[in-house]
N, C-alpha and C positions, 0 to 999 in steps of 0.2 A: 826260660831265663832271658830270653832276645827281648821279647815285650816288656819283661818286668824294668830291662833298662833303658826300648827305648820309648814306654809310655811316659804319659804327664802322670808327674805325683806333686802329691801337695808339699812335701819335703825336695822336691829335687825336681828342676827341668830334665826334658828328654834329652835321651844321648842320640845322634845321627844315625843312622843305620850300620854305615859301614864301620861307625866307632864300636858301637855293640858287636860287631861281629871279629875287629880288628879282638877283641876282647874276650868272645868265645876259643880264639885260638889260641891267644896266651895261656889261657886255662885249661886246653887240652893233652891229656895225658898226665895234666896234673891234678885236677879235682872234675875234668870230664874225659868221659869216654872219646878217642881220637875219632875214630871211626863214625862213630856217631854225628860230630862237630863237622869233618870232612861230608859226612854225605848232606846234612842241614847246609853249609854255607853252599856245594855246588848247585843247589835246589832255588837260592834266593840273589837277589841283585844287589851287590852293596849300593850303588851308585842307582837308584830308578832313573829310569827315564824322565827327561824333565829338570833332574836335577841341575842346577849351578852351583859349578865349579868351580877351582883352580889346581892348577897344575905347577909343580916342580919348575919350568921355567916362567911362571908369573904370570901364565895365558889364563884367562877367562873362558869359559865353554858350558854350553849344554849339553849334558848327556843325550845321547840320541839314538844308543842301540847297544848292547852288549856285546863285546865279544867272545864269539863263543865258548873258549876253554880260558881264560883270564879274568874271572868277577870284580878283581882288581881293576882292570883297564879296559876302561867302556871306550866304545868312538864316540868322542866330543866334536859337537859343532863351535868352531871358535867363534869369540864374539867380539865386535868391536868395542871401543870406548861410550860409544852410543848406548850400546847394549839392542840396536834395530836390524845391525848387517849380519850374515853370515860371514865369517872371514876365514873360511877353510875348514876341511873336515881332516879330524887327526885319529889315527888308532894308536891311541895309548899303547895297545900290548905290542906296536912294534919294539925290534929290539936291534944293536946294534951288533956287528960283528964278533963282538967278544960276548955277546947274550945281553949285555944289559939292556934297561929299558931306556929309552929315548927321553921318556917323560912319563911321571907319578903324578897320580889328584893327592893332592898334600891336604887339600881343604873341602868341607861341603859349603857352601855360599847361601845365605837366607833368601827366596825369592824376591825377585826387587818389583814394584808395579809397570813398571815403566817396558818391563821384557813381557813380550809377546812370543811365549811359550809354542803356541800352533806354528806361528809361523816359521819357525826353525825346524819343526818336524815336517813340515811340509816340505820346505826345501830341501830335507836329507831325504825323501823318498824319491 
């Protein structure tokens, strides 16, 4: 089901990953197996690496690593207005005192030409 939404069709552009998958879980336990859905999304990345982002407070970022028990909240490399500097590395699935998250990717971001992809991976290594 994940591919049939997020292939190219001649009726319909791709859905993003983590839209598909935001989408497998509303359907679970009601026309799919929970179990099932649960063990598929812990197995896959909503967010791949590489990906451009945005986040809940308006930051810009590359995804640059997953954290581990959260597929939801990858660590993003932030980005400046440039779209060339690193400008800090954030792990999404912190959370504050009362458990909430600090900050959600609200959005997936189309690759732009101008971002230099390696060079953020580099820097987060």
């Amino acid at each position: 089901m994940r591919s049939t939404v997020t292939g190219a069709r001649s009726y319909q552009t791709p859905t993003p990953p983590e839209r598909a998958c935001l989408l497998l879980a509303r359907l679970a336990g009601e026309k799919l197996n929970t179990a099932l859905v649960k063990a598929f999304v812990s197995t896959i990345m909503f967010f791949p690496i590489g990906s451009l982002v945005r986040t809940s407070r308006d930051e810009i970022g590359l995804v640059i690593r997953a954290a581990a028990s959260e597929p939801l909240h990858p660590v993003i490399s932030l980005i400046d207005e440039t779209l060339q500097t690193p400008a800090g590395e954030i792990d999404t699935s912190e959370r504050d005192a009362s458990g909430a998250y600090y900050r959600h990717i609200v959005e997936t971001l189309p690759r732009r030409d101008s971002l230099n992809v390696a060079h953020f991976l580099t820097a987060a290594a």
